[in-house]
C-alpha positions in Angstrom: 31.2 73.8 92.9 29.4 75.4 90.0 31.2 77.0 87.1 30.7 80.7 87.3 29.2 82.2 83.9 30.6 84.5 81.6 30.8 88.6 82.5 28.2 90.3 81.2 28.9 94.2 79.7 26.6 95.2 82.7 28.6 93.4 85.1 32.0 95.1 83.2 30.6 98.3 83.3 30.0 98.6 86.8 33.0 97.6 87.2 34.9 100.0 85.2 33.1 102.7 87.3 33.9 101.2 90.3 37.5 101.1 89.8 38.3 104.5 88.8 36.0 105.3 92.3 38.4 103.1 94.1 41.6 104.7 93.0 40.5 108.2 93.6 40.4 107.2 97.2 43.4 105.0 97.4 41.9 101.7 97.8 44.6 99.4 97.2 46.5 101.0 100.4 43.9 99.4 102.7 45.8 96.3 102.7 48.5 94.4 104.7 50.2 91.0 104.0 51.3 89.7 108.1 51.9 92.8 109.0 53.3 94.6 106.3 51.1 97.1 103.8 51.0 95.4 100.0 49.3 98.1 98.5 47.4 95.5 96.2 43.7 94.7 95.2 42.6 91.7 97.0 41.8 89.8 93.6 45.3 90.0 92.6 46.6 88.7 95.7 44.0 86.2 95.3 45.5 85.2 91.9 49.3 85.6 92.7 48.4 82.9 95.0 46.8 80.6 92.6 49.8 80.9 90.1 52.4 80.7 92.9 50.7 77.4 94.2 49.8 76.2 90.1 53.6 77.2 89.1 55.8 76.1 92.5 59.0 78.2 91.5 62.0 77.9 93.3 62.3 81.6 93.0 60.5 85.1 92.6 61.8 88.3 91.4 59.8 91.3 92.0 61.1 94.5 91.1 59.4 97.1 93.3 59.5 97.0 97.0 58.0 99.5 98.7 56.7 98.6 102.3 57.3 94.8 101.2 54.3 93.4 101.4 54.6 91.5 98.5 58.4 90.4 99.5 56.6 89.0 102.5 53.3 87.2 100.6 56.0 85.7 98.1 58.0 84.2 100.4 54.8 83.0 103.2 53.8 81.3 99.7 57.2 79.4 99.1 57.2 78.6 103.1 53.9 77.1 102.3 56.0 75.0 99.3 59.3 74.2 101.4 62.7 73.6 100.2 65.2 76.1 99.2 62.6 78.6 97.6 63.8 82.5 97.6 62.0 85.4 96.8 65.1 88.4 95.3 63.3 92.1 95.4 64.9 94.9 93.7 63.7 98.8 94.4 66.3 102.1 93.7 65.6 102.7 97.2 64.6 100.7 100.0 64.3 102.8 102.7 65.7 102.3 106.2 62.6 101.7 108.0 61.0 99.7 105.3 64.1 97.5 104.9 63.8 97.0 109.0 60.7 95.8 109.0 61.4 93.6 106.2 64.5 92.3 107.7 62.6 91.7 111.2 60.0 90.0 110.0 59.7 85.8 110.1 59.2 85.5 106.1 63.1 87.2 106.1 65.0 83.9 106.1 63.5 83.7 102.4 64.5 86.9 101.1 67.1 88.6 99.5 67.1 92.1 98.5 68.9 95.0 95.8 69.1 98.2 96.1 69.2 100.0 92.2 67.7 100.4 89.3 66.2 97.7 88.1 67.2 98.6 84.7 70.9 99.2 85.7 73.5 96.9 83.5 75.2 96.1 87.1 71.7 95.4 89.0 70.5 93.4 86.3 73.7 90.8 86.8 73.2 90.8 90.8 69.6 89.7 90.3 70.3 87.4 87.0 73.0 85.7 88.8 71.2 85.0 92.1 68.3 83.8 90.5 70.0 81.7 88.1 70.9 78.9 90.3 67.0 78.0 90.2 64.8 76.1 87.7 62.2 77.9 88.2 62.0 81.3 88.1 59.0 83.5 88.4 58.9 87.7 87.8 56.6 90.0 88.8 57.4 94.2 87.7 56.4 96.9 89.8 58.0 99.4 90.2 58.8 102.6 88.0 55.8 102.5 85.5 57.1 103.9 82.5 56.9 102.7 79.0 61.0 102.3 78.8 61.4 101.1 82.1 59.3 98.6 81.8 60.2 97.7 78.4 63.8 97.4 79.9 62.6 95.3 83.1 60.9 93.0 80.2 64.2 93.0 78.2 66.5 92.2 80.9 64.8 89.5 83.7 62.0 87.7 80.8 65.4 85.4 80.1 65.3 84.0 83.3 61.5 82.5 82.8 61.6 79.2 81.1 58.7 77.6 79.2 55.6 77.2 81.0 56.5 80.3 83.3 54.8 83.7 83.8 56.0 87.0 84.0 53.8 89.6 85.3 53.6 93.2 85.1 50.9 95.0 87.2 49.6 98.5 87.0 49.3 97.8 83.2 45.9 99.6 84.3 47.4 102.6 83.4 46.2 102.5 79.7 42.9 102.4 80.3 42.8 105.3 82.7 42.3 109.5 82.5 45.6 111.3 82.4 44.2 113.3 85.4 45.2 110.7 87.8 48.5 110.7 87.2 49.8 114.4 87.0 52.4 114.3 89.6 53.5 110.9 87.7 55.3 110.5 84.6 53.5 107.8 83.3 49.8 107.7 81.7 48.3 106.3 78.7 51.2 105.3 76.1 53.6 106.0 78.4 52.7 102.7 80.4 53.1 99.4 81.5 50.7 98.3 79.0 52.2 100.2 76.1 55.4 98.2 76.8 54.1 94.9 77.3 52.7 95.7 73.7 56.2 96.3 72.2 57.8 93.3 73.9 55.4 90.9 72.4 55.6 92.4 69.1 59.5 91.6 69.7 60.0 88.2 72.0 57.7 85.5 70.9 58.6 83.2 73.4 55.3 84.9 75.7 51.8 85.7 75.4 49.1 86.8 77.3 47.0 84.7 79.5 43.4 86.7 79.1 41.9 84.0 81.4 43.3 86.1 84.5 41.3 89.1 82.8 38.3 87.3 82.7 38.2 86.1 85.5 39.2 88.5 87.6 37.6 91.6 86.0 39.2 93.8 89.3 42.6 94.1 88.6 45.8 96.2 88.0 47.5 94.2 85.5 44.8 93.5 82.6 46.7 91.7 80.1 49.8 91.9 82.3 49.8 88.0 83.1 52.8 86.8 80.5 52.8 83.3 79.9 56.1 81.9 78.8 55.5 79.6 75.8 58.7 78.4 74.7 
């Protein structure tokens, strides 16, 4: 296979353009993972599946739920990988018929879910104690997208990555986008995913970015969102 070449500010441009284009019409909601919507861009399913399959953790924490299409991808991936792999997801509410059709699905016998905030003192044990029985932990934020939530989400679960680990935090997107799109949101440019993943660095030196993911990928929700644990 040949090497693809570096991205060219053409190439960048375009697609710049074309992802603003795509949000105003909802593209990510296109999607479904086995049944279930995922409400993700295909590239970043694409590369949650090379870092699941590069990484093998024994387990995934994802905070967001929503339909669970991502609950459902996670654990189809640590099927894939076998053994006593579990994929923990944490929303402040699950709704009833979202949590059916989680619960009825195959990929169920992997999962285990919470329902609070993420950020809550007494959520945060629940999740850290569930997930601590495994050496290798994996954690993937989405869900509320403000700059202290995340920054508390980054606080409270990056303890259970261990060296050579990632922790990734999608919609990080948000920085580089008009306010306009988010006035019925209370997040927006430095009130972001992005703006926190900026103050935990300059605090927890223990992770970095991987910017390979941004090159590559060039489509994606969380630029400079894939948090490589280095120590």
């Amino acid at each position: 296979m040949n090497e693809s070449k570096p991205n060219t500010p053409r190439l960048q441009e375009l697609t710049a353009d074309w992802f603003l284009e795509s949000v105003r019409v909802k593209y990510s909601y296109r999607f479904s993972w086995m049944g279930r919507p995922i409400i993700q861009y295909p590239q970043d399913i694409v590369a949650m599946q090379e870092l699941i399959w590069q990484l093998q953790p024994d387990c995934i924490v994802e905070c967001g739920i929503a339909h669970g299409g991502s609950l459902i991808f996670y654990a189809s991936m640590l099927e894939l990988l076998g053994g006593d792999r579990r994929v923990i997801g944490v929303d402040v509410d699950i709704r009833a018929h979202n949590r059916e059709g989680i619960l009825a699905h195959p990929m169920a016998k992997r999962i285990t879910m919470f329902e609070g905030s993420s950020i809550d003192p007494a959520t945060v044990a629940r999740v850290s104690e569930a997930a601590g029985r495994f050496e290798r932990v994996m954690v993937v934020l989405d869900s509320n997208h403000t700059h202290d939530h995340v920054l508390g989400e980054l606080r409270a679960y990056s303890p259970l990555v261990k060296k050579g680990g990632y922790l990734v935090v999608f919609d990080t997107v948000v920085e580089n986008m008009p306010d306009e799109f988010f006035q019925d949101r209370p997040w927006r440019r430095g009130n972001s995913p992005m703006s926190a993943v900026t103050a935990f660095l300059a605090e927890n030196h223990r992770f970095e970015v991987d910017k390979a993911f941004d090159e590559r990928l060039l489509i994606t929700v969380a630029p400079h969102g894939f948090l490589r644990c280095k120590e």
